[in-house]
C-alpha positions as CSV (number, residue, x, y, z in Angstrom):
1,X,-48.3,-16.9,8.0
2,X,-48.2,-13.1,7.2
3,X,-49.2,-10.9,10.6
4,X,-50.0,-7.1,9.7
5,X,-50.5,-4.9,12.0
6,X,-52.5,-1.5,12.0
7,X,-50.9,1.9,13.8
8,X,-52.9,4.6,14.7
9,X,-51.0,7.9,14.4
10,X,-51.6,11.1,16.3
11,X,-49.8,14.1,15.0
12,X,-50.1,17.5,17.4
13,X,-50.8,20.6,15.6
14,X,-47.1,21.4,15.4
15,X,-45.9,18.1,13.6
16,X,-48.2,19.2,10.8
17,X,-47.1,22.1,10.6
18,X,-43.5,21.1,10.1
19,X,-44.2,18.5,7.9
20,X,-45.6,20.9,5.9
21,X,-43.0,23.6,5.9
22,X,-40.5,20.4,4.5
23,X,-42.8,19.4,1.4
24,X,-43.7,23.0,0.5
25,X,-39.6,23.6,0.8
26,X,-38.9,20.3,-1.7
27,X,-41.4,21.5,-3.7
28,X,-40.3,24.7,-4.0
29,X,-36.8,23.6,-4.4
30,X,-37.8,21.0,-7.3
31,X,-39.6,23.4,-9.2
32,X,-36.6,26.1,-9.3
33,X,-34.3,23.4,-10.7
34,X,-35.9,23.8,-13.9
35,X,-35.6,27.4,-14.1
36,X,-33.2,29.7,-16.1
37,X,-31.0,31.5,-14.5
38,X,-29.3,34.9,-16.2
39,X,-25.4,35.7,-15.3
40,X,-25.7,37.5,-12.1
41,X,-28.9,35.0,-11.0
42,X,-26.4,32.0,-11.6
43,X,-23.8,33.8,-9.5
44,X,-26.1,34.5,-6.9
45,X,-27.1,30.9,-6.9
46,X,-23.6,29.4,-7.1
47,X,-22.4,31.9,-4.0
48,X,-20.3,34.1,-6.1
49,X,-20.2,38.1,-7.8
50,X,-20.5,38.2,-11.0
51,X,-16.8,39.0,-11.6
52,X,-15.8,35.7,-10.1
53,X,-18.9,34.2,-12.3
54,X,-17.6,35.5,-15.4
55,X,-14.1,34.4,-14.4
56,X,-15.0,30.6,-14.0
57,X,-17.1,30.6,-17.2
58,X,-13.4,32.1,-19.5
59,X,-11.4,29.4,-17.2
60,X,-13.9,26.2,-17.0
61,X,-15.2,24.2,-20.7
62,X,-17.5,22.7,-18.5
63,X,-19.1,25.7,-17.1
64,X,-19.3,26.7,-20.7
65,X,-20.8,23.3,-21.9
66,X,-23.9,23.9,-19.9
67,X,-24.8,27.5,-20.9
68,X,-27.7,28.0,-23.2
69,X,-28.1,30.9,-25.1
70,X,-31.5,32.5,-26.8
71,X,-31.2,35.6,-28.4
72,X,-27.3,36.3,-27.3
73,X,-28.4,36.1,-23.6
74,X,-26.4,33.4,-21.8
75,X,-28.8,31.1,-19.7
76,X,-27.9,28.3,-17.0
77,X,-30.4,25.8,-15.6
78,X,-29.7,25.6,-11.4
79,X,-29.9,22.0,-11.9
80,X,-27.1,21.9,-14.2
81,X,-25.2,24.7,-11.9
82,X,-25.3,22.5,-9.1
83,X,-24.1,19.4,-10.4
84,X,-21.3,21.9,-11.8
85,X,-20.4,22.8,-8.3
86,X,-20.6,19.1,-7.1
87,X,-17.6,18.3,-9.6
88,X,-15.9,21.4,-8.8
């Protein structure tokens, strides 16, 4: 025998609201993993200046194994930045 049963939920004005702020965030967040990121934007994003950028990219192959380059510029994806910093 299989018994379902049916909930009626009542959110106040404020649970919507804060549900919303979360799936706008993870949306946000999801679509930026995608993005490219220039030196000093990968910096920013890892935490880090620049200088210190620059001097984990001359120390760390796998920092340099995930840079992408068009035209000469050197381009990391903050997906691939944060599974850098995961392993760090």
């Amino acid at each position: 025998m299989i018994v379902t049963a049916t909930y009626k939920y009542e959110f106040s004005d404020a649970d919507i609201e804060r549900i919303a702020e979360r799936v706008a965030g993870k949306l946000k967040r999801d679509s930026n993993k995608n993005k490219l990121l220039n030196i000093t934007e990968a910096a920013k994003h890892c935490g880090v200046s620049p200088t210190t950028f620059y001097r984990w990219r001359k120390r760390n192959k796998n920092l340099q194994a995930i840079e992408l380059t068009a035209g000469g510029v050197v381009q990391f994806r903050a997906e691939d930045l944060d599974k850098f910093l995961k392993n760090k």
